[in-house]
C-alpha positions in Angstrom: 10.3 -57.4 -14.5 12.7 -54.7 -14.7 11.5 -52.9 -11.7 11.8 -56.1 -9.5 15.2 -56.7 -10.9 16.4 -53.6 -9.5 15.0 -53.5 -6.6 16.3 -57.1 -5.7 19.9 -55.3 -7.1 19.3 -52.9 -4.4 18.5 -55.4 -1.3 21.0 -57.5 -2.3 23.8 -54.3 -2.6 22.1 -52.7 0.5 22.8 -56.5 2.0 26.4 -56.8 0.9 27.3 -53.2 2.3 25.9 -54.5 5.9 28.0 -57.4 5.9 31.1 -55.6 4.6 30.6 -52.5 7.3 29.8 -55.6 10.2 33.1 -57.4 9.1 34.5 -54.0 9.3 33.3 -53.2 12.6 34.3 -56.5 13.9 38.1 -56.1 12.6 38.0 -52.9 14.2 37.6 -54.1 17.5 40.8 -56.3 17.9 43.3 -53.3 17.8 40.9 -51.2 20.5 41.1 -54.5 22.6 44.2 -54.6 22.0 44.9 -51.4 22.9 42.5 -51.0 25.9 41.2 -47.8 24.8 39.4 -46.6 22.1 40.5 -46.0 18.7 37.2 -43.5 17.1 40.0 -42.5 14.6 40.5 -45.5 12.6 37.0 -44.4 11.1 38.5 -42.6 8.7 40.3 -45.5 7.2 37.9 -47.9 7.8 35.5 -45.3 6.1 38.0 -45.1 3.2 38.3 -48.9 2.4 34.5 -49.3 2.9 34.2 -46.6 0.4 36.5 -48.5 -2.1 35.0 -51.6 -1.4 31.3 -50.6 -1.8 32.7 -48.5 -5.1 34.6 -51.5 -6.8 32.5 -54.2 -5.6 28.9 -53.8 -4.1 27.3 -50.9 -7.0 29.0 -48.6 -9.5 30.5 -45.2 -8.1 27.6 -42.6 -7.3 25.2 -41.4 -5.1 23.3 -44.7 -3.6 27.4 -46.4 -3.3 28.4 -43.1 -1.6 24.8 -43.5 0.7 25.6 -47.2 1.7 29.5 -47.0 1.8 28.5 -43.9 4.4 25.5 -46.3 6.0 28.6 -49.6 6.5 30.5 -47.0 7.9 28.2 -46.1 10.7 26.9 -49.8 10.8 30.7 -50.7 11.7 31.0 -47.7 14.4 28.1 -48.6 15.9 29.0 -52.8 16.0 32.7 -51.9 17.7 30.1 -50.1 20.4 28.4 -52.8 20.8 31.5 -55.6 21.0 33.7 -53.5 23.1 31.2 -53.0 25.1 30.6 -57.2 25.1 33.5 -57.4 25.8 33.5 -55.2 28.9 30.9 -56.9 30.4 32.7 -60.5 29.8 35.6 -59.6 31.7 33.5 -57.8 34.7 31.5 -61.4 35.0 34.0 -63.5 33.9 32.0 -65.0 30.7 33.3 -65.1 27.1 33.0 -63.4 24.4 30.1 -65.2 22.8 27.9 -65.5 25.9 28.1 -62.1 26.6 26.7 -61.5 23.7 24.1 -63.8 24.3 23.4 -62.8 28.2 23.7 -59.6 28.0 21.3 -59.1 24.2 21.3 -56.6 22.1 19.1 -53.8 23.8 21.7 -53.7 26.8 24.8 -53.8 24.5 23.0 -50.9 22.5 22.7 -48.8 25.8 26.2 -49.6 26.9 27.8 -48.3 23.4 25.2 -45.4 23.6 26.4 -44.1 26.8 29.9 -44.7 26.4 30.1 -42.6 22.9 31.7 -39.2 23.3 31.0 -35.9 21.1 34.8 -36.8 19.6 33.9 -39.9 18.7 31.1 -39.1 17.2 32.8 -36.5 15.3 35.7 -39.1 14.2 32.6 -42.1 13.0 31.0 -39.2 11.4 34.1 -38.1 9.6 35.0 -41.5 8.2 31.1 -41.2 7.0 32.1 -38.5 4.9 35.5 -40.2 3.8 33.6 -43.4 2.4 31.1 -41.7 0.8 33.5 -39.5 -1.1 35.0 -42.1 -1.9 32.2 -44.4 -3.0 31.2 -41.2 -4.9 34.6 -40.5 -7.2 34.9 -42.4 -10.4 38.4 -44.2 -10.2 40.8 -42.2 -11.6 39.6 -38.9 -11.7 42.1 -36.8 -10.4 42.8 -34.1 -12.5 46.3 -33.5 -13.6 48.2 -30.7 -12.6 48.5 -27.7 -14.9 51.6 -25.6 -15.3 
């Protein structure tokens, strides 16, 4: 009974840190469509509130929060690929948002992000990787206090 309470623990926080790094992803894409360009740099905050989030909210700070803070992370770079590049195709065909989406389905939105990801970006997405889990990792207030 024990064993299949954890492991349910572990869906459902595995679960909550896809949603969080989706809604993540999805909030990212306003200011790059916004913008008209991309933003790969907001990563690294985006990586640093998923980090907090998954720490305070989703499972205690440590190595599996610091794993799927660093997984929502890369789930939310790779869903701005995928909606930017949605959106892309809506405005070359004249469709919205949400049919897009629906015409165009998930294997071609895939490719599209795939080929328009640059070493940078990748760099920046797996930077704010790094950042969340760090994050997701540190106990709350464990900075040390300086010494004189």
């Amino acid at each position: 009974m024990l064993i299949a309470r954890h492991i349910l623990m572990l869906l459902f926080a595995t679960f909550s840190a896809a949603m969080l790094g989706l809604a993540a992803g999805a909030v990212w894409m306003l200011p790059t469509l916004f913008l008209q360009h991309a933003l790969p740099w907001l990563a690294v905050p985006a990586g640093w509130l998923l980090g907090l989030a998954v720490r305070n909210w989703v499972r205690p700070a440590g190595a599996i929060a610091a794993l799927l803070a660093a997984l929502a992370t890369l789930l939310a770079a790779a869903y701005l690929g995928v909606l930017v590049a949605a959106a892309r195709v809506a405005g070359a065909m004249g469709l919205g948002l949400v049919d897009a989406l629906r015409e165009a389905g998930p294997g071609m939105l895939f490719q599209l992000a795939q080929m328009a990801l640059s070493p940078a970006a990748t760099g920046w997405f797996l930077a704010g990787a790094l950042v969340a889990a760090i994050t997701a990792w540190r106990q709350p207030g464990t900075r040390q206090p300086p010494t004189r």
